[in-house]
N, C-alpha and C positions, 0 to 999 in steps of 0.2 A: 534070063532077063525078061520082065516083063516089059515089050516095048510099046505097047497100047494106052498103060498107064503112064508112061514118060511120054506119048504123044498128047492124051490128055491133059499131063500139069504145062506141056507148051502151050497149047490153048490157052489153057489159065493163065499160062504169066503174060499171055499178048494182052490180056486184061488190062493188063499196067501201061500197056500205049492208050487207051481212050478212059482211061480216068481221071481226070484232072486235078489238081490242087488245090484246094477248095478253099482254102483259106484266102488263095489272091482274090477269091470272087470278091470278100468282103472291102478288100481294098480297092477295087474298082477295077482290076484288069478284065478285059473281055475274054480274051481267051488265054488263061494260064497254063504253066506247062504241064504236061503230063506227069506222073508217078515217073515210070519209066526214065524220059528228060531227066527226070532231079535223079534218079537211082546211078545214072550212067555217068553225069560230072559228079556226083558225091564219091562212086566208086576210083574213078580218075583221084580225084582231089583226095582221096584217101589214101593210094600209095605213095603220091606225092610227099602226104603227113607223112607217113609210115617211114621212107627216106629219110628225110629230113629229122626225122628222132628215134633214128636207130632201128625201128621193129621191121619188119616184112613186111615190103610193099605189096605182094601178090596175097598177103594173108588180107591185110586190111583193106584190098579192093574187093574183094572176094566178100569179106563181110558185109560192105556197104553195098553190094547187087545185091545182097538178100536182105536187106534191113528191113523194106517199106513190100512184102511179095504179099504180105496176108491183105494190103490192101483193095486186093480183087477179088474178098467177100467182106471187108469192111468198107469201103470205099475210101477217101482219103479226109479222115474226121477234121477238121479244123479246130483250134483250141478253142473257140465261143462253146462248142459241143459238150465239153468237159465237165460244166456244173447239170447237165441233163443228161448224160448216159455213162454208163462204166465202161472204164477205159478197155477194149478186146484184150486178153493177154496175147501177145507173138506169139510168145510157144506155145499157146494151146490152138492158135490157128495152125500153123504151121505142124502142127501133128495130124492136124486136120486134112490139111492139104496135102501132105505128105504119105499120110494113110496105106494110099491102092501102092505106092512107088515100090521100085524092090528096094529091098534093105541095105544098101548100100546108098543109094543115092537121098533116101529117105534121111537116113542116119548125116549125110553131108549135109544138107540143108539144115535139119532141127541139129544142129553142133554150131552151123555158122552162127542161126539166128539165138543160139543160145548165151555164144561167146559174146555175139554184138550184146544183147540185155544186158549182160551181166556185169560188160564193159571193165573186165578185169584184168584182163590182157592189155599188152601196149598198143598191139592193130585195134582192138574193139574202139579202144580211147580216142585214135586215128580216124576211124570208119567214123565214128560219133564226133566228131569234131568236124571232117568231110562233109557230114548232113548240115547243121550248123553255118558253114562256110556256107555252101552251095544256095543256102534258103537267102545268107547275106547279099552273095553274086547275084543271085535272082532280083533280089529287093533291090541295088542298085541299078539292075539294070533296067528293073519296070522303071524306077523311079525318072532313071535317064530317058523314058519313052512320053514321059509329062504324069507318070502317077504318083503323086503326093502322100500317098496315105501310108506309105511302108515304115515308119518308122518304129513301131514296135515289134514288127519284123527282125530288124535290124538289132534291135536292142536285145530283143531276146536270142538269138544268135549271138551275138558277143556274150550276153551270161553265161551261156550255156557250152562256154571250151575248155578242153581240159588240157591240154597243150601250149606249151610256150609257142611253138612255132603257128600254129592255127591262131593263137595270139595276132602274133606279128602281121602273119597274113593278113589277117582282119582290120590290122590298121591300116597295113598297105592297101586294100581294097576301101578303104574311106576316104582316103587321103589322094584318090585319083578316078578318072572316068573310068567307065566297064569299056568304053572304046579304046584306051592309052596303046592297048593291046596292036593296033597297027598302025602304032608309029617304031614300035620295033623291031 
């Protein structure tokens, strides 16, 4: 084992606690959450999905902690970015970053983020749907803090699920405060 290299890509992945989401800047938040924040309930909210339709919760959390990792050499593009540079591939970051690891641990990571891309699997669909979810809960909840501007947040989040139940979710999280939470 090389464990030099695996102390190295920790370093890199603490990247993702001080990157922030760059897309809420455009909305007006002051300080958005980090990569990380959104990586940690997407992966949550992923085995959640996962459960609730059958596939492997520990599969589809597991995909969605590495969906967003290559962001600590791309930083976190926000979709304004899209008509002025090409989109990084994952996998070819993620081979990148993966590179010095030993071969085992390398091969886990470029498999997860390749299953998430490819979104063929029932957890990929899950973990993609988690991300999705998690950008809506954020949007609600900025919006619950007085920021007005999320609503194509919102909207592009609901286009973008591929599950019934992440569906439903999604209405249930319209249709009530991001506080309701404790009054149960």
């Amino acid at each position: 084992m090389d464990a030099e290299s695996l102390a190295a890509f920790g370093f890199e992945l603490g990247v993702l606690k001080r990157v922030r989401r760059a897309g809420w800047w455009q909305a007006g938040v002051r300080d958005p959450e980090s990569v990380a924040e959104h990586s940690l309930r997407a992966a949550q909210l992923a085995a959640l999905l996962a459960a609730e339709e059958g596939a492997v919760p520990e599969r589809a959390a597991f995909l969605a902690l590495w969906h967003d990792t290559q962001e600590t050499r791309t930083g976190d593009l926000p979709h304004t970015a899209a008509p002025y540079l090409t989109k990084p591939e994952p996998r070819a970051i993620t081979a990148d970053q993966t590179a010095g690891l030993p071969r085992a641990s390398a091969e886990t990571v470029r498999a997860a983020v390749d299953e998430y891309e490819t979104r063929e699997s029932p957890e990929a669909r899950c973990a993609k749907d988690a991300d999705k979810l998690e950008m809506l809960f954020q949007a609600l909840e900025y919006r619950a803090t007085g920021v007005s501007t999320v609503d194509e947040w919102v909207a592009s989040a609901q286009a973008g699920l591929f599950t019934e139940t992440a569906r439903r979710v999604a209405e249930a999280a319209l249709a009530t405060s991001p506080l309701a939470w404790r009054s149960r």
